[in-house]
C-alpha positions in Angstrom: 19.9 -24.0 7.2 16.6 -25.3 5.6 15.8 -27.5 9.1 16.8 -24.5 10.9 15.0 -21.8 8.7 11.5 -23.9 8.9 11.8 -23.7 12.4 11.8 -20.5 12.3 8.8 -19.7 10.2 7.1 -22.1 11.9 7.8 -19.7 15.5 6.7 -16.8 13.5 3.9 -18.6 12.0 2.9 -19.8 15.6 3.5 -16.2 17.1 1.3 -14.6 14.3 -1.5 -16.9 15.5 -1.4 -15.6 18.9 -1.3 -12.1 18.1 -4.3 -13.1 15.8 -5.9 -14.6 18.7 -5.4 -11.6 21.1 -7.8 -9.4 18.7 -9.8 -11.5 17.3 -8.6 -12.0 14.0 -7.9 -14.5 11.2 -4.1 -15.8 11.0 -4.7 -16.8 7.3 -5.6 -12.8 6.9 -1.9 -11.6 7.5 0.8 -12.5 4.4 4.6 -13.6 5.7 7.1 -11.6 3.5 10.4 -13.2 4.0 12.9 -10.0 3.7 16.0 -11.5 1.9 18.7 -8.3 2.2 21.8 -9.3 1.5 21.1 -13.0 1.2 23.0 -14.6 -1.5 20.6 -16.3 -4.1 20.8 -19.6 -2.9 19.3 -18.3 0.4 16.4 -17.3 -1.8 15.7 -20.2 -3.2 15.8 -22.3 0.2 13.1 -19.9 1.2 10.9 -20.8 -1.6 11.6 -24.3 -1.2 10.4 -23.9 2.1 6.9 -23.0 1.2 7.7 -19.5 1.3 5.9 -17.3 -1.7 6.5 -13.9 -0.5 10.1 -12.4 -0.8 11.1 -9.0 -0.1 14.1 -7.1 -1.2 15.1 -3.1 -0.2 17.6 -2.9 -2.8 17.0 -2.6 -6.8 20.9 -4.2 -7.7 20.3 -6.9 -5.3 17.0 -7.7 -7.1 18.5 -7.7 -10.2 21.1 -10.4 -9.1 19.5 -12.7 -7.5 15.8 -13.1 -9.3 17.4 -14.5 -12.8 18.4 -17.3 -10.4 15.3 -18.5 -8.3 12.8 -21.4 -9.6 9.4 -22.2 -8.6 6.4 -20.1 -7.1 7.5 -16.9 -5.9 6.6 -13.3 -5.6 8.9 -10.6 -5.7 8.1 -7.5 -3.6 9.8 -3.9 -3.5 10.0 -2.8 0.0 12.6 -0.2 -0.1 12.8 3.3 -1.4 12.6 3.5 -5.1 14.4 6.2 -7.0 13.4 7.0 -10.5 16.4 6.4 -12.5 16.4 2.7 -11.3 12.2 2.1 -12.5 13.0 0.8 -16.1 15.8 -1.6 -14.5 13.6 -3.5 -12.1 9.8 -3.1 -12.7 10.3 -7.0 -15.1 11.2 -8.3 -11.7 8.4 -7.4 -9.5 4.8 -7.9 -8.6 4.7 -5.3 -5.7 6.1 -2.2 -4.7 5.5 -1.1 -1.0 7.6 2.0 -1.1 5.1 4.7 -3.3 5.9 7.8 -1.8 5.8 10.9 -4.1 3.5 11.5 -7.6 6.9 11.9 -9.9 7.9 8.0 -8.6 4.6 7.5 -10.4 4.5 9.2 -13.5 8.4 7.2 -14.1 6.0 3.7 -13.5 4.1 5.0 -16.1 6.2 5.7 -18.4 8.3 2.3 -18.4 5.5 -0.2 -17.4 2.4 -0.7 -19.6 1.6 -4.4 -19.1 0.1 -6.5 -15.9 -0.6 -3.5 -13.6 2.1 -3.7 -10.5 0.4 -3.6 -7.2 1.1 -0.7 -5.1 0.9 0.4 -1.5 1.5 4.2 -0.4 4.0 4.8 2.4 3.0 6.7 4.7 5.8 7.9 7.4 3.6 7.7 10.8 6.6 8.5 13.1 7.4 11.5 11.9 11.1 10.8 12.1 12.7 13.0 9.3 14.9 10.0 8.6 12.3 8.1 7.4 10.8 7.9 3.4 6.7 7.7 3.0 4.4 10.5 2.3 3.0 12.6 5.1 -0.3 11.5 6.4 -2.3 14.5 4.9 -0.7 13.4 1.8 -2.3 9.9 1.6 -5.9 9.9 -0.2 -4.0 12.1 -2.9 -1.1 9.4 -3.5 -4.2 6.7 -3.3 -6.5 8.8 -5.8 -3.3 9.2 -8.5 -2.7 5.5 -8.2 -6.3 4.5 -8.8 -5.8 6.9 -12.1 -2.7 5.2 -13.2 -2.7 2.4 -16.0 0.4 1.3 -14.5 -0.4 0.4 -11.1 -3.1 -1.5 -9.0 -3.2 -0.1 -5.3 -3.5 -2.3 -2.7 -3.3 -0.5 0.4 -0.5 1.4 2.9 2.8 0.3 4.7 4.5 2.1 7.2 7.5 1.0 9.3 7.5 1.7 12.9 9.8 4.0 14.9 13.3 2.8 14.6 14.3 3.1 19.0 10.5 3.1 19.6 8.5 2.3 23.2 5.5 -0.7 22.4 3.3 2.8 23.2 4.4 4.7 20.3 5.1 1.8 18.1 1.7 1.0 18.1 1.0 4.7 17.6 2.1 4.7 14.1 0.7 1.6 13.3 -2.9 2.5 14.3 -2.3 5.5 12.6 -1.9 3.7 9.5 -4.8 1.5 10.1 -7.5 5.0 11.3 -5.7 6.1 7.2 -6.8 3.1 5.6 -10.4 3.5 7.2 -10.4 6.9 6.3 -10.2 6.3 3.0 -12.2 3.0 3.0 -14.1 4.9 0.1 -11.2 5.0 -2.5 -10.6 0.8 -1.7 -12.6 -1.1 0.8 -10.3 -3.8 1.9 -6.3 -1.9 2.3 -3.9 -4.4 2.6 -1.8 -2.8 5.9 2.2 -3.7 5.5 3.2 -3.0 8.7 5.8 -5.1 11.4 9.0 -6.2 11.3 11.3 -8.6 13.2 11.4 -6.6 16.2 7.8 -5.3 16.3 5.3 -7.8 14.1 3.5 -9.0 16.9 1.7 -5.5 17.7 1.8 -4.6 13.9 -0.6 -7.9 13.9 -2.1 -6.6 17.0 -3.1 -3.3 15.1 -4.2 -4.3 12.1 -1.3 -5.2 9.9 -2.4 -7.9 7.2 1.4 -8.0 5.8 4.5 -8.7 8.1 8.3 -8.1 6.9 10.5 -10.5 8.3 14.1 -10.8 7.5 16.8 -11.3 10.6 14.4 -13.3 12.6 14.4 -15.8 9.8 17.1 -15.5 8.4 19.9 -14.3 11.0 21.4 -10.7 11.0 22.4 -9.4 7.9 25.8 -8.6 6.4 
């Protein structure tokens, strides 16, 4: 697996680059975030020993398993929704949450977390699919303005994810959106980190803008 699974960063890596190179951009300015759902632990730690700093996890139990079990230099980021009865439980755990959608998710930080401020990124549903979590557009700069207020967290930008059966046309839709957002309210945080792109769509997310890519089954094989 380890042979196998530095291959594959390596083609992601390499793919990264190119998209990179298409706009113009720097690859070092887009962060690899190795999505581990439903990996055992020792998956985890393979990915680490790979190089590999950046894990992401959509599920708060699966966190709690498998975290108490990793060594070495890693950082743990929330990806997935995040209900409030589960914030006490996982907030020890990690460094970033990309999934702050609603001011009550907030206010539950606040009230369990008073140490090294966790950094934050709003989500924003660009598609418009009613399936989908994230604030509404219009509801941005006031999700970004309570998070600036908060002694809990530090924000650090937006993430979207793209449309689930989406055309490369309207893919790209949402993520521009979320980019034209992020320059919108350049005045509130000059440099928004953008996590956008996943296995199936990472190469336009880099394309438009994204500085953080989610990667999990293209690593790491379909899930369970």
């Amino acid at each position: 697996m380890s042979d196998m699974l530095s291959d594959r960063i390596m083609m992601v890596q390499k793919r990264i680059a190119d998209s990179c190179k298409k706009v113009a951009r720097n690859p070092d300015s887009v962060r690899l975030i190795v999505v581990t759902k439903t990996h055992p632990a020792t998956v985890l730690q393979q990915v680490i020993d790979s190089g590999i700093q950046d894990l992401g996890e959509n599920r708060v139990q699966e966190i709690l398993e498998k975290v108490p079990h990793l060594s070495g230099n890693f950082t743990m980021h929330l990806i997935g929704h995040l209900q409030t009865n589960k914030v006490n439980k996982v907030l020890p755990y990690i460094r970033w949450i990309h999934s702050i959608d609603r001011q009550n998710l907030i206010e539950k930080i606040e009230q369990h977390h008073s140490g090294e401020k966790i950094k934050a990124l709003v989500e924003v549903n660009t598609s418009g699919e009613s399936s989908k979590n994230g604030c509404l557009p219009d509801q941005c700069r006031a999700l970004c303005e309570r998070i600036l207020a908060s002694r809990s967290l530090e924000l650090r930008g937006l993430m979207t994810i793209g449309p689930l059966h989406g055309t490369e046309t309207e893919t790209r839709a949402a993520f521009s959106l979320l980019r034209k957002l992020a320059e919108s309210n350049s005045d509130l945080l000059s440099d928004m980190e953008l996590s956008m792109g996943m296995s199936g769509d990472y190469e336009w997310a880099v394309e438009e803008g994204s500085t953080m890519v989610r990667i999990g089954s293209l690593l790491l094989g379909e899930r369970n």
